[in-house]
C-alpha positions, 0 to 999 in steps of 0.5 A, spaced: 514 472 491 516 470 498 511 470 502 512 469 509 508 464 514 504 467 519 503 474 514 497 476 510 498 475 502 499 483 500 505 485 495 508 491 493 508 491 485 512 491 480 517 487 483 523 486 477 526 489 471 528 496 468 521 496 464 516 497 470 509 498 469 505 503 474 498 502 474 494 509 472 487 507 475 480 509 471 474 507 471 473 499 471 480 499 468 488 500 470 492 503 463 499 502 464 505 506 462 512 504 463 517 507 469 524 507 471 526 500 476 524 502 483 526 499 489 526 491 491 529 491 498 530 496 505 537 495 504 537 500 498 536 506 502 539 511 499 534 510 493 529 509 498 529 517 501 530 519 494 523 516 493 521 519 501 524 526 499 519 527 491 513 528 495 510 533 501 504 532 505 499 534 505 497 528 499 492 528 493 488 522 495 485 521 490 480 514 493 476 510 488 470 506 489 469 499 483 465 495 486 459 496 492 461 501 497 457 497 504 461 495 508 467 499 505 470 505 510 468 513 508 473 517 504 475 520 509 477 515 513 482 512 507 486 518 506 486 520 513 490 513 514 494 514 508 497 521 511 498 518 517 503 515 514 505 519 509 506 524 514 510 521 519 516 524 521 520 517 520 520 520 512 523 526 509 519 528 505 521 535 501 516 541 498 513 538 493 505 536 493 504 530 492 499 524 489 497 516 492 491 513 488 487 508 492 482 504 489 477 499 492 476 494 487 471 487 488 474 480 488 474 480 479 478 485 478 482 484 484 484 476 482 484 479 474 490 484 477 493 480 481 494 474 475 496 478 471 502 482 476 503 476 479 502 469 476 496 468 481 490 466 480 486 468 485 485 476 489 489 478 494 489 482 500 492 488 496 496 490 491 502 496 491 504 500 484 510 505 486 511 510 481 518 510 482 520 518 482 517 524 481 515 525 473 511 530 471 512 538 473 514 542 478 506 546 478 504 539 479 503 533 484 509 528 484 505 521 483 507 516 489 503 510 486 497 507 486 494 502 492 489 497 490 485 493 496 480 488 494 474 489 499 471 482 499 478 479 500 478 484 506 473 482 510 474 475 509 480 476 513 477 479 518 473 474 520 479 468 520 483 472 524 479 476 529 479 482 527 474 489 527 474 489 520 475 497 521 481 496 524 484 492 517 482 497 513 486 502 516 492 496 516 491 494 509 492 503 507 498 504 511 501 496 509 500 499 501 502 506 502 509 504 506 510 500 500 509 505 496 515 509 500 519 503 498 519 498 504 518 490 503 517 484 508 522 480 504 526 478 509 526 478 517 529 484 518 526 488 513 519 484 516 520 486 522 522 494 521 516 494 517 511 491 521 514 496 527 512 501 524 505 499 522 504 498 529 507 505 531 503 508 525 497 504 527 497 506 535 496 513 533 490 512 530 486 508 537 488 501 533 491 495 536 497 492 534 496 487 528 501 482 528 500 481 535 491 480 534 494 475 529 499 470 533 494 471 538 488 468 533 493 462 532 494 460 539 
């Protein structure tokens, strides 16, 4: 997967193929099922409102902890993230509830994931698993997909890049939960509209612009 320069490592999975996987996270394990193709880039956009429109605020965030939680922000502030984005009026979200799964994890299972996801040895930053669409019954919460962000490759970054390590918190839950909602950094244009957006999402929550802080951490 391309990886631009200047950008932190994140990834939105499973990128290829008409037999994806998503991740169903439980316990110190993730089951996977198969799932219909998802999106790969911003200019499919018809199918990306298809995803927008599956879902409704308010969302089931549903936030586990599988490694220490010192250090790690409250529940709270987690799904407040994750509905800041999801509720932005950017999206047209339809009438339905729907379900984002985020997951905490330390460096082992977070390396483990992202080997076998991506043919990396080493943990990331944060890992995205869209679901592809709706999938279960009207009654019940659509399933947007499952965020997995590794704490200790968080507060490393943190560190290096000059930031208040809430602040990357927070960046690290909207980065994933756009993801989920199709958008990609694979090209520059797509960089840059999704970046935008971060900043914009991120400014309503009282957080600087992190690209900016990012720039300015290299001069």
């Amino acid at each position: 997967m391309r990886r631009r320069s200047g950008r932190a490592d994140w990834h939105r999975m499973p990128r290829t193929g008409s037999r994806e996987r998503q991740g169903v996270l439980c316990g110190r394990e993730i089951r996977t099922r198969r799932m219909s193709a998802i999106v790969a880039r911003r200019t499919k956009g018809s199918r990306r409102e298809q995803l927008r429109r599956a879902a409704a605020a308010p969302a089931d965030i549903e936030v586990q902890y599988a490694t220490a939680r010192a250090g790690v922000p409250h529940p709270a502030s987690l799904r407040r993230w994750a509905q800041v984005a999801l509720a932005d009026p950017s999206f047209s979200l339809g009438n339905r509830p729907h379900s984002v799964t985020l997951r905490i994890v330390a460096s082992a299972e977070g390396r483990k994931l992202n080997r076998e996801w991506r043919g990396m040895d080493k943990p990331t930053n944060v890992l995205s698993f869209p679901s592809g669409g709706p999938m279960t019954l009207n009654s019940e919460p659509v399933p947007l997909g499952d965020i997995v962000i590794c704490a200790p490759v968080i507060r490393r970054e943190a560190a290096e890049q000059g930031k208040v390590a809430r602040a990357h918190w927070a960046h690290m839950v909207v980065h994933g939960v756009l993801h989920l909602l199709g958008y990609d950094h694979e090209s520059e244009r797509d960089a840059v509209v999704m970046e935008k957006l971060e900043a914009k999402l991120l400014a309503s929550q009282g957080f600087p612009d992190p690209y900016q802080l990012k720039e300015s951490a290299r001069r």
